[in-house]
DRENDRENLO-514655 format. One record per residue (C-alpha): residue in three letters; x negated, y negated, z. Coordinates in steps of 0.001 Angstrom, whole numbers, padded with zeros to 6 digits, always signed. Layout:
! residues N
alaXYZ
...
***
This chain:
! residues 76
unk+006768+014157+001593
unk+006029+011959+004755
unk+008162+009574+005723
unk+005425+006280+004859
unk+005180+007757+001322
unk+009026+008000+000892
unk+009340+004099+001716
unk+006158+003450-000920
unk+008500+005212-003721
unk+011400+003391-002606
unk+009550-000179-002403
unk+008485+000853-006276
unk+011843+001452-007160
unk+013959-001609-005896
unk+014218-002990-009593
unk+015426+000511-011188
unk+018606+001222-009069
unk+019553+004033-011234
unk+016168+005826-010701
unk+016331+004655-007483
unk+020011+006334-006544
unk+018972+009456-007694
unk+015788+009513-006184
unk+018079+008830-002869
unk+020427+011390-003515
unk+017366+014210-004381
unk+014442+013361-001717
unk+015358+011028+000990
unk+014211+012671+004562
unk+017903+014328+006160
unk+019120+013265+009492
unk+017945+015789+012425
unk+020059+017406+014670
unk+018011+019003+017155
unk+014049+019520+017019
unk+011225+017379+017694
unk+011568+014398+015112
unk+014968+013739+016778
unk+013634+012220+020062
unk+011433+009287+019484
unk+010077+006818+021371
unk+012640+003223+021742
unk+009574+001088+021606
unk+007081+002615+019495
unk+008697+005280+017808
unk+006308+008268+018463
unk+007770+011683+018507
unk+005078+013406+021104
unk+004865+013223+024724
unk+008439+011831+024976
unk+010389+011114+028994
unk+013272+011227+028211
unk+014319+011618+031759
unk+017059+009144+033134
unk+018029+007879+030084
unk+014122+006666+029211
unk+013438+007476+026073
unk+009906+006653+025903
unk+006593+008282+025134
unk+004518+008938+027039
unk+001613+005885+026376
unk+004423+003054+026295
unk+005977+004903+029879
unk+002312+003880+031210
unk+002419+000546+030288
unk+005811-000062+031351
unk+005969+002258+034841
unk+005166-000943+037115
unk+006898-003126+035735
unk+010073-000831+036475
unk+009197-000252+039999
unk+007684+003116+039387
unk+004347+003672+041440
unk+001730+006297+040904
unk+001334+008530+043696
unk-001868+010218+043778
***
């Protein structure tokens, strides 16, 4: 079950909160500990190509966009 389809059920389900409890209790997503879903993106909230050097926390697209305006400069 993917994460947009999980939100879908639980939009359908906002006026049955029994149904809706148990569906929580059964099938919503479990908090990460370690992996690759655990490390997202602050701004956009992708899980690929993440910096997360110096406290960052980007990926790798929004890093690009953002780079000058933090002072970084591309070398080559």
């Amino acid at each position: 079950m993917t994460v947009s389809d999980f939100r879908k059920i639980l939009k359908q389900l906002a006026n049955k909160p029994s149904k809706r409890k148990r569906f929580l209790k059964h099938n919503s997503p479990k908090e990460r500990k370690y992996g690759l879903s655990t490390k997202k993106c602050n701004r956009c909230l992708r899980v690929g190509g993440h910096v997360g050097k110096y406290g960052l926390n980007l990926c790798r697209h929004c890093f690009r966009e953002l780079a000058p305006k933090m002072g970084w400069k591309k070398l080559s």
